[in-house]
C-alpha positions in Angstrom: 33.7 66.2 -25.1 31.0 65.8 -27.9 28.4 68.2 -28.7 24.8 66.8 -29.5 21.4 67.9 -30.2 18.0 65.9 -30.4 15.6 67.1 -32.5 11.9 66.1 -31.3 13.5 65.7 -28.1 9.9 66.1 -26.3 8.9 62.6 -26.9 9.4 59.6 -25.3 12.6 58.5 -27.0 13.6 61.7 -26.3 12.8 62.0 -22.6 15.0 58.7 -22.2 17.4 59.8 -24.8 18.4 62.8 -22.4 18.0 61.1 -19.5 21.2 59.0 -20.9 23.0 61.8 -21.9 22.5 64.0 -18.5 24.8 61.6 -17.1 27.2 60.5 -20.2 30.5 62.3 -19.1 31.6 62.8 -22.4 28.6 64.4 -24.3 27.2 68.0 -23.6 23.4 68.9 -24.9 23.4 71.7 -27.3 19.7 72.4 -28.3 16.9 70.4 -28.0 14.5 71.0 -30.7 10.4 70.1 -30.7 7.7 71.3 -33.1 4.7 71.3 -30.5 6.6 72.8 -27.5 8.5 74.9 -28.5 9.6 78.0 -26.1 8.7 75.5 -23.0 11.2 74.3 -20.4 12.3 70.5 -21.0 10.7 70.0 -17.0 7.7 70.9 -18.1 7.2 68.7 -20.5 9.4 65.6 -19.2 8.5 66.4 -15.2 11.1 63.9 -14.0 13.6 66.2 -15.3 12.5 69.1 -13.1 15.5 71.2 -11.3 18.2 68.4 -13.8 17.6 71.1 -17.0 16.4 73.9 -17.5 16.7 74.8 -20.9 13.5 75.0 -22.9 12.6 73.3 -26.4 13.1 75.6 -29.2 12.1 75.3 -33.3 14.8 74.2 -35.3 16.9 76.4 -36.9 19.5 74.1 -39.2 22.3 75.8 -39.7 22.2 77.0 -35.9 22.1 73.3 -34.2 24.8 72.6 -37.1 27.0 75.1 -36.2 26.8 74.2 -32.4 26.6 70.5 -33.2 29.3 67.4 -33.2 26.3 64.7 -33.8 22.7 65.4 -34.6 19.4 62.9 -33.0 16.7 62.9 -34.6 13.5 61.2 -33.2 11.6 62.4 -36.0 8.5 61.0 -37.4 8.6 58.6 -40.4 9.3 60.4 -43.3 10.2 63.9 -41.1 14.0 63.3 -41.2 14.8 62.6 -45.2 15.4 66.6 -45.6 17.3 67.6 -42.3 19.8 64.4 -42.2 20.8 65.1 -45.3 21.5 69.0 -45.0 23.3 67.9 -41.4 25.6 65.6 -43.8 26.1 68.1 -46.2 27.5 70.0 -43.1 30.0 67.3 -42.4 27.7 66.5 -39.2 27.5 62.9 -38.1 23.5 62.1 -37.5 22.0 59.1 -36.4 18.4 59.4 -37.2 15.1 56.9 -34.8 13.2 57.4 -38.0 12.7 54.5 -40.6 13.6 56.5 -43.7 17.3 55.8 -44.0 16.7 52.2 -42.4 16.1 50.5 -45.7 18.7 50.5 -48.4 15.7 50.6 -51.4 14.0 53.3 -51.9 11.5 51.0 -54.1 10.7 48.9 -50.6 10.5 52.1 -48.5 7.9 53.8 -51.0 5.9 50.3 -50.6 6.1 50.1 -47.0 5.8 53.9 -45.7 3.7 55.6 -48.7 6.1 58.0 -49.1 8.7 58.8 -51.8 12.3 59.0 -50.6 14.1 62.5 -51.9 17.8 61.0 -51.0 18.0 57.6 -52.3 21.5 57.9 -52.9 21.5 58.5 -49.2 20.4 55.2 -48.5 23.8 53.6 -49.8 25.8 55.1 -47.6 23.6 54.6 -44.2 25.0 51.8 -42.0 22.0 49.9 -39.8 22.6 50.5 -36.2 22.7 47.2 -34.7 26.2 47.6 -32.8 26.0 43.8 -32.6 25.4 42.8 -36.0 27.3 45.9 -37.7 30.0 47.4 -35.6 33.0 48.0 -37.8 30.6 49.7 -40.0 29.1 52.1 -37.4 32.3 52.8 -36.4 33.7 54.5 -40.0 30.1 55.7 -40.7 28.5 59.2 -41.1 25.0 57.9 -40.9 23.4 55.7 -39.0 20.0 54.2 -39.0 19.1 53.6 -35.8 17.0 50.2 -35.8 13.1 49.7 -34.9 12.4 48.2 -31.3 11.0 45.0 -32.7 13.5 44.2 -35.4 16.6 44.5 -32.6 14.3 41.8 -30.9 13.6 39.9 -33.6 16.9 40.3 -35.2 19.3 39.5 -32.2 16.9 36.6 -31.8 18.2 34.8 -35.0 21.0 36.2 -35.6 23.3 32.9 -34.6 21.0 30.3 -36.0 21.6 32.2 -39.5 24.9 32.5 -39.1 25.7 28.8 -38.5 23.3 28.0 -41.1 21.3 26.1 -38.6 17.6 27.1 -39.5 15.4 27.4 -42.5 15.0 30.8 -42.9 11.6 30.9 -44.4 10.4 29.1 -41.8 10.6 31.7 -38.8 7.7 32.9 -37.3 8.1 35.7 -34.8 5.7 36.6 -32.7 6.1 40.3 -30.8 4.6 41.9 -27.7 5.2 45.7 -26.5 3.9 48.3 -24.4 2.0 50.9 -25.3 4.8 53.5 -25.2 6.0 51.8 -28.4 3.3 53.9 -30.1 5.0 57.1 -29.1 3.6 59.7 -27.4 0.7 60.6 -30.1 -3.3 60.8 -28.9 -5.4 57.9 -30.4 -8.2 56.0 -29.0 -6.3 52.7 -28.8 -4.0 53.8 -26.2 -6.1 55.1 -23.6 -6.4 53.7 -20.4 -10.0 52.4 -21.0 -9.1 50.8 -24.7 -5.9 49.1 -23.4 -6.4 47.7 -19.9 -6.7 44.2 -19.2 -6.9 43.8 -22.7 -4.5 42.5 -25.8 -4.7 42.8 -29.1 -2.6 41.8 -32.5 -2.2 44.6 -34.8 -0.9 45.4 -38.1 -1.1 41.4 -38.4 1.0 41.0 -41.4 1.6 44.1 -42.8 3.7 45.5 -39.7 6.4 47.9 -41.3 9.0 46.6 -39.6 8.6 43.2 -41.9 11.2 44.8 -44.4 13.5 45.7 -41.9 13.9 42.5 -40.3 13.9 40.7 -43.5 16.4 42.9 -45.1 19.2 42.1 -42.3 18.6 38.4 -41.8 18.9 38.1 -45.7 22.5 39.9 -45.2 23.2 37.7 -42.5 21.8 34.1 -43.9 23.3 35.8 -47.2 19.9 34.3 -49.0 16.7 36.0 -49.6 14.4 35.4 -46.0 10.6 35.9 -45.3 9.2 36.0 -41.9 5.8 35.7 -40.5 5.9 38.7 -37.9 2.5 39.3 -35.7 2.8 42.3 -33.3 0.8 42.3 -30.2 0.0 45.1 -27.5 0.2 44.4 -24.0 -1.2 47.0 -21.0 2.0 47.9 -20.0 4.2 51.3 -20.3 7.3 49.3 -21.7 9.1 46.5 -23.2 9.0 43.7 -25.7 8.9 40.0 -25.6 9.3 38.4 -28.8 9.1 34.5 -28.8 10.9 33.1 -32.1 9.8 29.9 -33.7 12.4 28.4 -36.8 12.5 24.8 -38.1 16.1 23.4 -37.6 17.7 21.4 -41.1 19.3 19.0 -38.7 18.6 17.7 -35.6 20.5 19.7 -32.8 21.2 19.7 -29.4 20.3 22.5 -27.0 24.4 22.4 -25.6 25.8 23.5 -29.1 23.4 25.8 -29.7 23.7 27.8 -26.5 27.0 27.5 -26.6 26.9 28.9 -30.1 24.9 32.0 -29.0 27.5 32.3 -26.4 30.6 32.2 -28.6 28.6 34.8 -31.2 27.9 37.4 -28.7 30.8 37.1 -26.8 32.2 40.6 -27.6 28.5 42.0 -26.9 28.5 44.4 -23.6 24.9 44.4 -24.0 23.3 40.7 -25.2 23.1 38.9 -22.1 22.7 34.9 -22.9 20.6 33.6 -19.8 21.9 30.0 -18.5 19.7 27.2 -20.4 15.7 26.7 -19.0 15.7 30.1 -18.5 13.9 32.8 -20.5 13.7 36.4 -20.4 11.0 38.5 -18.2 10.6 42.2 -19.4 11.3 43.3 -15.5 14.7 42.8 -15.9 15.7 45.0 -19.1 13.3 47.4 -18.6 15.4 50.9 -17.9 18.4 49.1 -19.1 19.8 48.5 -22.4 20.7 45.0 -22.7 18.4 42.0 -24.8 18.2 38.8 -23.0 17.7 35.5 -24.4 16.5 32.6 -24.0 15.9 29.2 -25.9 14.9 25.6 -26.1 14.8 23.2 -28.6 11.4 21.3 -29.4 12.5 17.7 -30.2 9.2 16.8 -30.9 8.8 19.1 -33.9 12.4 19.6 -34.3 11.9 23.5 -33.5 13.7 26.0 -31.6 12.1 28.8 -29.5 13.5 31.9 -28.9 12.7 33.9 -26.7 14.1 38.0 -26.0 13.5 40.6 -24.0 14.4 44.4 -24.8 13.2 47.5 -23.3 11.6 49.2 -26.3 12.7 52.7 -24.8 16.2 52.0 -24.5 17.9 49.3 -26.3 14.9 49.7 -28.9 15.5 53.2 -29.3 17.5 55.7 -26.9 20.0 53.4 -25.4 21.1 52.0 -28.8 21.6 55.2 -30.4 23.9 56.2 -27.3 25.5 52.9 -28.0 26.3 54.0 -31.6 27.1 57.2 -31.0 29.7 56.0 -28.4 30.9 53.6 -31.7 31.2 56.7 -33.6 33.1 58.6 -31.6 35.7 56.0 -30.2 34.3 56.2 -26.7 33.9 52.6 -24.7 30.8 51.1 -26.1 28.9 51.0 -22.8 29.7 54.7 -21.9 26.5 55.9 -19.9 24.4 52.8 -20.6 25.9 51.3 -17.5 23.6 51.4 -14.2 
């Protein structure tokens, strides 16, 4: 049995996060920590949890959740979780932090992106990116993990194969995203209310997402040359999910067959990416609650394109569901331990 705390557990990552781990059978909640409801019962913040827990939220006390801790979550906001993963390290803790500041291995790139300074760049060296797809081995031997951004697991399990086999230009992918509105967490602003967001949609952050570096950072590992995207985020009226439709120039022509079948073969040790038969493409209603990607393609002979399309739920695979699937890598359980409906 492992022993795990969230800290900022009152959000939505969180609520899903311990909805996970009520009914993993090897990991038992220690403390849950949260700023703004402190002293409060978890059921009265996430009501769906009424008579499952009782315990309340309390302020975080470091060397307490430490002491009582195997691995530490934190849901933090950007630039929140620098301080507290590293003094969980220095406690020989294993932390896998939802935050962006340990996602990016230069701190140059992070200061650029975030506006923030980054006290523990040294840190950022030994971080492993959590894509249990792309990364596994390294998850597995790792301390820290830097659990990814909802769109970048789209985006990045998306292209992942066509980079591999060399098969794309990489400078020529264009990505374009669509999420619900929990993506934005649980915060107040006027964009997210009911009246702002209904029966509407609207691109944001239209080239200047901070999720650009992220996604570019991995497929340049991957490709193993230097890649720039086009990435336009969109927000659809709905609580949850992402679709994000892929566009890439192929060098050669190539047929649909070898490329699925490619796809296939590359996630074929992959509990969680589900490669739906060809002429089919992903719907959001069948991943939301779940943690599995689906994905879908075709190839545009015309303009000697392919289209990708996946499907995540932002909530789980983009966020909770992921980090249970690391922290079941970390800890030698089966990889699809409590992630399985």
């Amino acid at each position: 049995m492992v022993r795990v705390s969230i800290l900022g557990a009152s959000g939505y990552t969180g609520r899903e996060l311990l909805k996970i781990l009520l009914r993993h059978s090897k990991a038992k909640i220690a403390h849950l920590t949260s700023e703004t409801y402190s002293g409060k019962k978890v059921s009265q913040v996430h009501r769906a949890l009424g008579g499952i827990i009782d315990e309340k939220f309390e302020d975080l006390n470091i060397s307490k959740v430490a002491g009582d801790s195997d691995i530490l979550f934190l849901a933090l906001p950007h630039g929140k979780s620098q301080k507290p993963v590293a003094e969980f390290l220095e406690k020989g803790k294993k932390v896998i932090d939802f935050s962006a500041d340990y996602r990016l291995n230069d701190s140059l790139i992070y200061k650029r992106w975030y506006g923030i300074e980054h006290s523990y760049p040294k840190l950022l060296e030994k971080a492993v990116y959590g894509l249990p797809e792309i990364h596994k081995k390294e998850i597995e031997k790792s301390s820290l993990v830097a659990n990814p951004g909802c769109y970048p697991t789209g985006v990045i399990l998306g292209v992942a194969p066509l980079l591999s086999h060399k098969l794309i230009n990489g400078n020529s992918i264009i990505a374009d995203a669509k999420s619900g509105v929990s993506g934005a967490g649980r915060k107040l602003d006027l964009a997210y209310h009911f009246s702002e967001c209904h029966e509407n949609l609207v691109p944001y952050s239209v080239g200047t997402h901070r999720h650009i570096p992220e996604i570019e950072q991995e497929l340049s590992k991957i490709s193993q040359k230097k890649i720039t995207i086009s990435f336009t985020p969109h927000l659809i009226p709905m609580d949850r999910g992402i679709i994000c439709t892929i566009y890439a120039s192929l060098k050669v022509k190539s047929s649909l067959d070898r490329i699925w079948g490619l796809y296939r073969e590359y996630y074929r040790e992959a509990p969680f990416v589900r490669i739906l038969p060809q002429s089919s493409f992903p719907e959001v209603k069948d991943v939301v609650g779940t943690n599995f990607c689906e994905i879908g393609m075709v190839v545009d002979r015309r303009t000697n394109r392919i289209v990708v399309i996946t499907a995540i739920d932002n909530l789980v695979k983009g966020a909770s569901g992921q980090a249970v699937q690391n922290m079941n890598l970390l800890c030698g359980f089966p990889e699809t331990e409590g992630l399985l409906y």
